[in-house]
C-alpha positions as CSV (number, residue, x, y, z in Angstrom):
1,X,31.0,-112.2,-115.9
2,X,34.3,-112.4,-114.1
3,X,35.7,-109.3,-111.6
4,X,39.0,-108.8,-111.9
5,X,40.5,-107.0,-109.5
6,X,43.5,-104.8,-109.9
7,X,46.4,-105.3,-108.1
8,X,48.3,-103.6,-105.6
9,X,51.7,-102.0,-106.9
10,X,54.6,-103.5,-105.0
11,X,56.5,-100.3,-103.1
12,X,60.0,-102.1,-102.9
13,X,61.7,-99.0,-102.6
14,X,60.4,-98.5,-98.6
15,X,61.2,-101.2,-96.1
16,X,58.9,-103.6,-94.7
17,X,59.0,-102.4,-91.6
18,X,60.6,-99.9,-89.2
19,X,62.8,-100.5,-86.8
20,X,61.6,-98.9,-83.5
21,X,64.0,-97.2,-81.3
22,X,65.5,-98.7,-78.5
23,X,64.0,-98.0,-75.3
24,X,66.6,-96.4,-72.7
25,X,67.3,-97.8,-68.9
26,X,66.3,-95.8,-66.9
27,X,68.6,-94.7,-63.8
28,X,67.4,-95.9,-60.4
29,X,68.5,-93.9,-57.3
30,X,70.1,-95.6,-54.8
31,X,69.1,-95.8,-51.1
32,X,70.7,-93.5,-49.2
33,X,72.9,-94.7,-45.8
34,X,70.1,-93.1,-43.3
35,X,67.1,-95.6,-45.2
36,X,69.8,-98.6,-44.4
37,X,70.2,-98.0,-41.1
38,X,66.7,-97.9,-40.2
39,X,66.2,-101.0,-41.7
40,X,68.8,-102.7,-40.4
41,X,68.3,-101.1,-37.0
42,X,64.7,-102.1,-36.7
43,X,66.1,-105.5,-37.6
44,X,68.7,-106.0,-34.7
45,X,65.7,-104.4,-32.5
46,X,63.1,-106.4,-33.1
47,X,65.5,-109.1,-32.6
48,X,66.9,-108.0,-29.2
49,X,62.9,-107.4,-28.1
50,X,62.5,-111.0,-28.9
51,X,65.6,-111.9,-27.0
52,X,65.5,-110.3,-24.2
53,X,61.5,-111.3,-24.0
54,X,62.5,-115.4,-24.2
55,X,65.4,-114.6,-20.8
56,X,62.8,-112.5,-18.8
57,X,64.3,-109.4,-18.7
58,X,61.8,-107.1,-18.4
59,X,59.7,-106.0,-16.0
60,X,56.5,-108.1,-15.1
61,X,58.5,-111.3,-17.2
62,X,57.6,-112.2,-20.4
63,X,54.9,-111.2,-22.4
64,X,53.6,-112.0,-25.6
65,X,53.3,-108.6,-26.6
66,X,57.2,-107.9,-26.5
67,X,57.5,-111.0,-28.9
68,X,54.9,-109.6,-31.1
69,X,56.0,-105.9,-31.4
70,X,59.2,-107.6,-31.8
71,X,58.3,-109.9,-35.4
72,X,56.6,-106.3,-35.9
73,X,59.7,-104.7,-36.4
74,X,61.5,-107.2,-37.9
75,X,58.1,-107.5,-40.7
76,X,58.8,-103.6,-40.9
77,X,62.1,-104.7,-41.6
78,X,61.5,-107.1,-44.3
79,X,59.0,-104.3,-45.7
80,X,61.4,-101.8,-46.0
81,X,64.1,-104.3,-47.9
82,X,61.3,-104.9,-50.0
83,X,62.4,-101.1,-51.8
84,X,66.1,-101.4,-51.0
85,X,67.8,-100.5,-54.1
């Protein structure tokens, strides 16, 4: 006894498949002047604590802790680029 199976009727009158709508860009707001001058600023003072650590300039000479608040800046620096748009 053999099963036969009835087939499916071919629907050629809808397409295969649909084309899905494109997704849109969305807009992204860019940094405003007073963000890029914080980060630049704690930049160049990070960088002049560093400086003025290596001649000695303040009081008591130098310190490691003027050189390390110093790469903290600049770090807070490089964080803060980090959502720079």
């Amino acid at each position: 006894m053999s099963l036969i199976m009835a087939r499916p009727q071919n629907n050629r009158s809808k397409p295969l498949r649909e084309n899905p709508k494109t997704p849109q860009k969305e807009v992204e707001a860019e940094s405003s002047k007073i963000y890029v001058g914080i980060m630049l600023g704690l930049f160049a003072i990070g960088s002049l604590l560093i400086i003025l650590n290596y001649i000695g300039a303040f009081p008591g000479g130098s310190s490691s802790w003027w050189f390390v608040g110093g790469l903290g800046l600049i770090g807070a620096g490089f964080g803060m680029m980090l959502n720079f748009k």
